[in-house]
N, C-alpha and C positions, 0 to 999 in steps of 0.2 A: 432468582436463578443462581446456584453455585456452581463456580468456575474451576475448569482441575485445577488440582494442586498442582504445584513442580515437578512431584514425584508422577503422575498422571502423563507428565508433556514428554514426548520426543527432542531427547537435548540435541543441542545441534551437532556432533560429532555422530551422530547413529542417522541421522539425516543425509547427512554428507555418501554413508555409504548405500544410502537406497539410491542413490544416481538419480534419475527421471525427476523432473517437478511434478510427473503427475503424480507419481508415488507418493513422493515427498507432500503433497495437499493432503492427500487422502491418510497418509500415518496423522498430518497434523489435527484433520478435520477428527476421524475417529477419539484423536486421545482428549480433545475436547468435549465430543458428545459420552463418551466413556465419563467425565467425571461433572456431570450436571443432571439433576432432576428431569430433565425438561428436555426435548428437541426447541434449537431456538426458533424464534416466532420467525412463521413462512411467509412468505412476500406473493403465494400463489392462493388463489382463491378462484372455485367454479363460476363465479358472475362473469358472463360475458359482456366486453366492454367493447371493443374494437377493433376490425380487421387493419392489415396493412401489409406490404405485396413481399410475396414469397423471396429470400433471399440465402442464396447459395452459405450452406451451414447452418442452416435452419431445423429446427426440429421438426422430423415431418410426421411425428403424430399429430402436430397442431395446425395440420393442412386442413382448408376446409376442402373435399372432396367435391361435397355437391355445388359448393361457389364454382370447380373448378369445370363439372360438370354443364354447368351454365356458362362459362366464360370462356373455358379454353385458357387460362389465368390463374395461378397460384398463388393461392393467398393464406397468409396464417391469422388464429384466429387468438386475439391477446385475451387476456383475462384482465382481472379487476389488479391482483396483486401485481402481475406484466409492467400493467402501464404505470402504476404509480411506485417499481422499485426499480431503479435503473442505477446500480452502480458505476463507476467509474474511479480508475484505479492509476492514480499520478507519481511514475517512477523518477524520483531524480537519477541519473546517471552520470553525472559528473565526474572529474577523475578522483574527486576525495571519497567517491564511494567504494573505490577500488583498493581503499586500507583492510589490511585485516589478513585474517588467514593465516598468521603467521603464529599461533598456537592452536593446537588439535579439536580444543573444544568451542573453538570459534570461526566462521567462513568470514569471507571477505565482507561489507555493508552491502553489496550489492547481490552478490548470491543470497542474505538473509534475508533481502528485500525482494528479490523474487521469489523464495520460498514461500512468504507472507502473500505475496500478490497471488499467488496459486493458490497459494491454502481458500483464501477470501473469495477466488473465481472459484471454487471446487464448493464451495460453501453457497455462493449463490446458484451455483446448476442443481444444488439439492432441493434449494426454494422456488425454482423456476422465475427467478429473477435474471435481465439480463444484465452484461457485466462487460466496459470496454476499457480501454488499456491506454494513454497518453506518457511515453515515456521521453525523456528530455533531458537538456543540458541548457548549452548557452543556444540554444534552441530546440525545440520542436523535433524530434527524432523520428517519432514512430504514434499513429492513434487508428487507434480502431473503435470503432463507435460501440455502444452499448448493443450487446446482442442476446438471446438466451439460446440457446441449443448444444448440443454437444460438438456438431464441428467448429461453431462458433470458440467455444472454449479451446478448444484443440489446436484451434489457429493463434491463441491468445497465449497459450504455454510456450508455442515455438516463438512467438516474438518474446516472450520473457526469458526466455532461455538463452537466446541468441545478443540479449543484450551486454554492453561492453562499458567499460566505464572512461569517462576521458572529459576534458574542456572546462568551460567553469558553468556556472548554474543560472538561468535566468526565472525566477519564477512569476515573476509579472507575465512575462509572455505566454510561457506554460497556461497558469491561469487563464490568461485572456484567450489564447486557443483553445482551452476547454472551455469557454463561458459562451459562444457562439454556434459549438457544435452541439452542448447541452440546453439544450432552449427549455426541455420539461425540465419538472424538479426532480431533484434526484439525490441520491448519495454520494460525495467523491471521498477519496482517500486518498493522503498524500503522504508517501513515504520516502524519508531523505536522511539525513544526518544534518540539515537547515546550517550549514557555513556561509552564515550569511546575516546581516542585521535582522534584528529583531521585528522592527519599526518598518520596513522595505515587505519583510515577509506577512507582515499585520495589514499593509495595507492592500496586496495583492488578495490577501482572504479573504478580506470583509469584502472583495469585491464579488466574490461568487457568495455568500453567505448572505448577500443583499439579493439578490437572485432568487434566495428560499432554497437553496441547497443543503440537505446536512452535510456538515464537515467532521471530519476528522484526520487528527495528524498523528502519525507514526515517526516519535526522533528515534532513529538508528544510531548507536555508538558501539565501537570497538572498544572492549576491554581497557586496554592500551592509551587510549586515547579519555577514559574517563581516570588512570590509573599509573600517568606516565613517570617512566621511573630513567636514571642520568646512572649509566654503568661509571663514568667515572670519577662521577660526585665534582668535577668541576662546571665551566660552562658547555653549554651542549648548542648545536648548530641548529634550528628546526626548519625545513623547508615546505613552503605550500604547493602542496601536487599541484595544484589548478591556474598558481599566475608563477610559478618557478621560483616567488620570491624569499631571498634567505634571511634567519633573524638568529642571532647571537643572543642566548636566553643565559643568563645565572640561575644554577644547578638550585641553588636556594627558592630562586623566585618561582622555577619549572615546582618547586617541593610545596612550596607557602602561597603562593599568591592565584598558582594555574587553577586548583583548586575552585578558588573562590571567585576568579572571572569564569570558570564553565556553570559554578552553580547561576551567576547573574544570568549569563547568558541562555541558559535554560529557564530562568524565571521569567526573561523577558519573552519568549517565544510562547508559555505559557498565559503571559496575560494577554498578550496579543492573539494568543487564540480562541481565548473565552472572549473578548470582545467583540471577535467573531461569530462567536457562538457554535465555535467547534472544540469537540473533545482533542485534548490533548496525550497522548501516551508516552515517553521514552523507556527503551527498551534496548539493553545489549546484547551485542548479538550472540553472546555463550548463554542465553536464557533462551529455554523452548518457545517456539514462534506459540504454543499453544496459550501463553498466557497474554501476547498481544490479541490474537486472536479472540479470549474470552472477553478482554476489552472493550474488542470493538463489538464485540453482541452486548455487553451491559447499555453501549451506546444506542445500538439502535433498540433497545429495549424501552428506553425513557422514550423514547421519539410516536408522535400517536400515529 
Protein backbone atom coordinates (compact mmCIF):
# COMPACT_ATOMS: atom_id res chain seq x y z
CA UNK A 1 0.00 0.00 0.00
CA UNK A 2 1.27 3.67 -0.88
CA UNK A 3 1.06 6.28 1.52
CA UNK A 4 0.38 10.15 0.39
CA UNK A 5 2.91 12.06 -0.26
CA UNK A 6 3.42 15.44 1.81
CA UNK A 7 2.28 17.23 -1.13
CA UNK A 8 -1.14 14.90 -0.77
CA UNK A 9 -1.49 15.80 3.33
CA UNK A 10 -3.37 18.82 4.89
CA UNK A 11 -0.30 20.79 6.52
CA UNK A 12 -1.21 21.79 9.78
CA UNK A 13 -1.88 25.64 9.20
CA UNK A 14 -5.02 24.92 6.63
CA UNK A 15 -6.14 22.53 9.45
CA UNK A 16 -6.09 25.07 12.06
CA UNK A 17 -8.49 27.06 9.99
CA UNK A 18 -11.17 24.41 9.20
CA UNK A 19 -11.91 24.84 13.16
CA UNK A 20 -14.12 21.61 14.06
CA UNK A 21 -12.06 18.19 14.75
CA UNK A 22 -14.62 16.60 12.93
CA UNK A 23 -13.62 18.62 9.79
CA UNK A 24 -10.19 18.48 10.69
CA UNK A 25 -10.44 13.97 10.61
CA UNK A 26 -12.30 13.86 7.68
CA UNK A 27 -9.78 16.57 5.40
CA UNK A 28 -7.22 14.21 7.13
CA UNK A 29 -8.87 10.88 6.42
CA UNK A 30 -9.75 11.99 2.67
CA UNK A 31 -6.00 13.14 1.75
CA UNK A 32 -4.86 9.84 3.01
CA UNK A 33 -7.36 7.68 1.01
CA UNK A 34 -6.82 10.31 -2.05
CA UNK A 35 -3.04 9.08 -2.23
CA UNK A 36 -3.14 5.19 -1.77
CA UNK A 37 -3.99 2.28 -4.14
CA UNK A 38 -6.16 0.60 -1.77
CA UNK A 39 -9.15 1.57 0.89
CA UNK A 40 -7.18 0.37 4.09
CA UNK A 41 -8.01 -3.06 5.21
CA UNK A 42 -11.66 -2.99 7.11
CA UNK A 43 -12.03 -4.33 10.48
CA UNK A 44 -15.97 -5.05 9.52
CA UNK A 45 -17.04 -8.13 8.07
CA UNK A 46 -20.82 -9.88 7.55
CA UNK A 47 -20.27 -13.06 9.92
CA UNK A 48 -22.23 -12.72 12.71
CA UNK A 49 -20.37 -13.24 15.95
CA UNK A 50 -22.24 -11.83 18.96
CA UNK A 51 -24.94 -9.82 20.60
CA UNK A 52 -24.56 -7.50 23.53
CA UNK A 53 -27.13 -4.80 25.15
CA UNK A 54 -28.04 -1.73 23.27
CA UNK A 55 -26.23 1.37 24.62
CA UNK A 56 -27.10 5.07 24.26
CA UNK A 57 -24.90 6.25 20.96
CA UNK A 58 -25.08 3.14 19.44
CA UNK A 59 -25.68 2.62 15.98
CA UNK A 60 -29.04 1.66 15.39
CA UNK A 61 -28.92 0.13 12.04
CA UNK A 62 -27.20 -2.76 14.03
CA UNK A 63 -30.43 -3.15 16.33
CA UNK A 64 -31.62 -6.48 16.21
CA UNK A 65 -35.42 -5.62 15.75
CA UNK A 66 -36.79 -9.14 16.03
CA UNK A 67 -34.48 -9.80 19.34
CA UNK A 68 -36.25 -6.65 20.45
CA UNK A 69 -39.46 -7.90 19.17
CA UNK A 70 -39.03 -11.08 21.53
CA UNK A 71 -37.57 -9.15 24.47
CA UNK A 72 -38.86 -5.84 24.77
CA UNK A 73 -34.59 -5.37 25.03
CA UNK A 74 -32.26 -3.63 22.71
CA UNK A 75 -29.78 -5.34 21.57
CA UNK A 76 -26.94 -4.86 18.86
CA UNK A 77 -25.81 -7.30 16.72
CA UNK A 78 -21.57 -7.37 16.52
CA UNK A 79 -19.97 -8.73 13.57
CA UNK A 80 -16.77 -10.76 13.24
CA UNK A 81 -14.48 -7.65 12.33
CA UNK A 82 -16.60 -5.58 15.89
CA UNK A 83 -15.45 -7.99 18.19
CA UNK A 84 -12.00 -8.60 17.15
CA UNK A 85 -10.96 -4.59 16.28
CA UNK A 86 -11.42 -2.32 19.29
CA UNK A 87 -9.24 0.53 19.34
CA UNK A 88 -8.25 2.59 21.96
CA UNK A 89 -6.76 5.93 21.87
CA UNK A 90 -4.17 7.14 24.93
CA UNK A 91 -3.89 10.95 25.14
CA UNK A 92 -1.10 12.31 27.17
CA UNK A 93 -2.05 15.73 28.46
CA UNK A 94 0.26 16.88 30.57
CA UNK A 95 1.32 20.48 30.71
CA UNK A 96 4.48 19.86 28.18
CA UNK A 97 2.03 19.20 25.71
CA UNK A 98 0.72 22.48 25.84
CA UNK A 99 4.19 23.81 23.90
CA UNK A 100 3.78 24.90 20.64
CA UNK A 101 1.70 27.18 18.60
CA UNK A 102 3.94 29.70 18.69
CA UNK A 103 4.75 29.71 14.80
CA UNK A 104 1.83 29.63 11.98
CA UNK A 105 2.71 26.38 10.66
CA UNK A 106 2.58 24.52 13.64
CA UNK A 107 -0.40 23.98 16.73
CA UNK A 108 0.23 23.44 20.02
CA UNK A 109 1.45 19.14 20.82
CA UNK A 110 -1.81 18.84 22.19
CA UNK A 111 -4.23 20.29 19.49
CA UNK A 112 -1.95 17.91 16.84
CA UNK A 113 -2.58 15.16 19.17
CA UNK A 114 -6.23 15.67 18.99
CA UNK A 115 -6.31 16.19 15.46
CA UNK A 116 -4.54 12.54 15.05
CA UNK A 117 -6.99 11.07 17.80
CA UNK A 118 -10.01 12.31 15.42
CA UNK A 119 -8.48 11.58 12.23
CA UNK A 120 -7.90 7.60 13.67
CA UNK A 121 -11.70 7.77 15.47
CA UNK A 122 -13.04 9.02 11.92
CA UNK A 123 -11.05 6.36 10.36
CA UNK A 124 -12.27 3.57 12.39
CA UNK A 125 -16.25 4.69 11.98
CA UNK A 126 -15.33 3.99 8.24
CA UNK A 127 -14.31 0.39 9.18
CA UNK A 128 -17.07 -0.07 11.65
CA UNK A 129 -14.54 -0.68 14.20
CA UNK A 130 -15.09 0.59 17.69
CA UNK A 131 -12.87 3.22 19.15
CA UNK A 132 -12.55 4.68 23.02
CA UNK A 133 -10.53 7.44 24.38
CA UNK A 134 -8.34 7.28 27.79
CA UNK A 135 -6.81 10.70 28.30
CA UNK A 136 -4.36 11.51 31.15
CA UNK A 137 -1.74 13.32 33.18
CA UNK A 138 -0.38 12.61 36.45
CA UNK A 139 -3.59 10.67 36.46
CA UNK A 140 -6.46 9.26 34.76
CA UNK A 141 -8.60 12.38 33.47
CA UNK A 142 -11.20 11.15 31.08
CA UNK A 143 -12.03 7.24 29.37
CA UNK A 144 -14.46 6.21 27.57
CA UNK A 145 -14.70 2.67 26.57
CA UNK A 146 -14.44 1.25 23.02
CA UNK A 147 -17.64 1.97 21.15
CA UNK A 148 -18.55 1.80 17.31
CA UNK A 149 -21.46 4.13 16.32
CA UNK A 150 -21.82 7.54 15.20
CA UNK A 151 -23.06 9.14 18.53
CA UNK A 152 -20.33 7.18 20.10
CA UNK A 153 -17.88 8.97 18.13
CA UNK A 154 -19.45 12.33 18.56
CA UNK A 155 -19.28 12.06 22.26
CA UNK A 156 -15.43 11.14 21.75
CA UNK A 157 -14.70 14.43 19.58
CA UNK A 158 -16.27 16.55 22.45
CA UNK A 159 -13.99 15.01 25.04
CA UNK A 160 -11.01 15.50 22.60
CA UNK A 161 -11.77 18.76 21.92
CA UNK A 162 -12.35 19.89 25.36
CA UNK A 163 -9.11 18.65 26.49
CA UNK A 164 -6.44 21.05 28.43
CA UNK A 165 -3.02 20.55 29.04
CA UNK A 166 -1.42 20.78 32.56
CA UNK A 167 0.35 18.50 35.63
CA UNK A 168 3.10 16.08 35.08
CA UNK A 169 2.54 12.58 33.24
CA UNK A 170 1.93 9.17 34.84
CA UNK A 171 2.15 6.46 32.39
CA UNK A 172 2.32 3.33 34.46
CA UNK A 173 -1.03 4.35 35.74
CA UNK A 174 -2.60 5.46 32.44
CA UNK A 175 -1.57 1.91 31.16
CA UNK A 176 -2.81 -0.02 34.14
CA UNK A 177 -6.19 1.78 33.85
CA UNK A 178 -6.39 0.88 30.50
CA UNK A 179 -5.20 -2.92 31.01
CA UNK A 180 -8.38 -3.69 33.16
CA UNK A 181 -10.94 -1.95 31.22
CA UNK A 182 -9.48 -3.67 27.93
CA UNK A 183 -9.86 -7.24 28.97
CA UNK A 184 -10.27 -8.24 24.93
CA UNK A 185 -7.40 -7.86 22.63
CA UNK A 186 -7.34 -4.93 20.93
CA UNK A 187 -5.49 -1.96 19.36
CA UNK A 188 -4.17 1.06 21.61
CA UNK A 189 -2.47 4.05 20.48
CA UNK A 190 -0.51 6.16 22.54
CA UNK A 191 0.21 9.66 21.67
CA UNK A 192 2.54 11.98 23.77
CA UNK A 193 5.81 13.77 23.35
CA UNK A 194 7.09 10.66 26.10
CA UNK A 195 9.24 13.40 28.78
CA UNK A 196 10.00 10.84 30.55
CA UNK A 197 12.75 7.93 30.92
CA UNK A 198 12.92 5.56 28.47
CA UNK A 199 13.30 2.39 30.79
CA UNK A 200 9.93 3.57 33.08
CA UNK A 201 7.99 4.11 29.71
CA UNK A 202 9.29 0.48 28.34
CA UNK A 203 8.26 -1.18 31.13
CA UNK A 204 4.54 0.28 31.49
CA UNK A 205 4.28 -1.09 27.65
CA UNK A 206 5.42 -4.51 27.67
CA UNK A 207 2.79 -4.56 30.38
CA UNK A 208 -0.15 -4.21 27.93
CA UNK A 209 1.75 -5.79 24.90
CA UNK A 210 1.98 -9.05 27.34
CA UNK A 211 -1.72 -8.86 27.26
CA UNK A 212 -1.74 -9.37 23.22
CA UNK A 213 -2.51 -5.91 22.63
CA UNK A 214 -1.21 -4.22 19.37
CA UNK A 215 0.75 -1.15 20.17
CA UNK A 216 1.64 1.69 18.84
CA UNK A 217 3.23 4.96 19.72
CA UNK A 218 2.93 8.44 18.40
CA UNK A 219 6.21 10.84 19.68
CA UNK A 220 4.87 14.38 19.25
CA UNK A 221 7.58 17.27 19.02
CA UNK A 222 7.47 20.86 18.47
CA UNK A 223 9.56 22.26 15.81
CA UNK A 224 11.20 24.22 18.45
CA UNK A 225 11.85 21.74 20.77
CA UNK A 226 13.67 19.43 18.13
CA UNK A 227 15.43 22.82 16.59
CA UNK A 228 16.15 25.05 19.67
CA UNK A 229 17.82 28.00 18.98
CA UNK A 230 19.74 30.77 22.11
CA UNK A 231 18.66 34.54 20.59
CA UNK A 232 21.49 35.82 22.53
CA UNK A 233 24.19 33.26 21.93
CA UNK A 234 25.06 33.42 25.66
CA UNK A 235 23.73 31.13 28.43
CA UNK A 236 19.94 30.57 28.19
CA UNK A 237 17.54 29.81 31.40
CA UNK A 238 15.27 26.61 30.41
CA UNK A 239 12.27 25.83 32.59
CA UNK A 240 10.09 22.52 32.89
CA UNK A 241 6.36 23.43 32.51
CA UNK A 242 5.56 20.29 34.48
CA UNK A 243 7.66 20.39 37.94
CA UNK A 244 8.48 24.51 37.51
CA UNK A 245 12.08 23.51 37.75
CA UNK A 246 14.77 25.91 36.38
CA UNK A 247 18.22 24.95 34.64
CA UNK A 248 20.95 27.44 33.53
CA UNK A 249 22.17 25.79 30.04
CA UNK A 250 25.48 27.07 27.85
CA UNK A 251 24.39 28.51 24.65
CA UNK A 252 27.18 26.09 23.23
CA UNK A 253 25.92 22.91 25.10
CA UNK A 254 21.88 24.03 24.04
CA UNK A 255 23.96 24.08 20.18
CA UNK A 256 26.27 20.69 20.54
CA UNK A 257 25.28 18.55 23.05
CA UNK A 258 21.06 19.00 23.11
CA UNK A 259 21.23 17.64 19.83
CA UNK A 260 22.70 14.40 20.61
CA UNK A 261 20.89 13.70 24.11
CA UNK A 262 17.25 14.17 22.07
CA UNK A 263 18.58 11.77 19.41
CA UNK A 264 19.56 9.18 22.51
CA UNK A 265 16.74 9.88 24.01
CA UNK A 266 14.54 9.07 20.99
CA UNK A 267 16.44 5.87 20.42
CA UNK A 268 15.82 4.82 23.77
CA UNK A 269 12.00 5.06 23.57
CA UNK A 270 12.48 3.36 20.25
CA UNK A 271 14.13 0.20 21.55
CA UNK A 272 11.96 0.11 24.38
CA UNK A 273 9.17 -0.08 22.06
CA UNK A 274 10.14 -2.76 19.72
CA UNK A 275 10.69 -4.72 22.78
CA UNK A 276 7.34 -4.37 23.27
CA UNK A 277 6.40 -5.02 20.25
CA UNK A 278 4.95 -1.78 19.26
CA UNK A 279 5.45 0.36 16.32
CA UNK A 280 7.07 3.36 17.03
CA UNK A 281 6.42 6.91 14.96
CA UNK A 282 7.95 10.39 15.79
CA UNK A 283 6.34 13.04 14.00
CA UNK A 284 6.45 17.11 14.37
CA UNK A 285 3.87 18.71 14.50
CA UNK A 286 4.34 21.21 11.20
CA UNK A 287 4.07 17.72 9.31
CA UNK A 288 0.66 16.77 8.01
CA UNK A 289 -1.04 14.35 10.61
CA UNK A 290 -1.66 12.45 7.16
CA UNK A 291 1.67 10.82 7.14
CA UNK A 292 1.27 9.70 10.83
CA UNK A 293 -1.83 8.53 9.97
CA UNK A 294 -0.40 6.31 6.81
CA UNK A 295 1.85 4.97 9.46
CA UNK A 296 -0.27 3.76 11.55
CA UNK A 297 -2.22 1.71 8.53
CA UNK A 298 1.30 0.29 7.30
CA UNK A 299 1.01 -1.00 11.07
CA UNK A 300 -1.90 -2.65 11.20
CA UNK A 301 -1.31 -3.95 7.79
CA UNK A 302 1.51 -6.39 9.07
CA UNK A 303 -0.74 -7.39 11.80
CA UNK A 304 -2.94 -10.80 10.74
Amino acid sequence: MRTASPATGVPPAALARLGGLELVAKAVVEGLLHGTHRSPRPGFSQEFAEYRDYAPGDDLRFVDWNAYARSDRLFLRLFEGETNTRLLLLVDTSASMGVGGERGDAPTKLRYAAWLAAALAHLAGRQHDAVGLLTFADRVRDFLPPRAGVGARQTLLHRLDAMTAGGGSDWREAFSHAAKRMTKRGVMVAISDFYCAPEEFGRALRGLGARGHDLIVFHLLDPAERRPRSRSGRNVTLRDVETGEAMEVDAGELRDAYPRRLAAHEAGLRRHAALAGADYLRMDTDTPPVEALGGYLRFRARRP
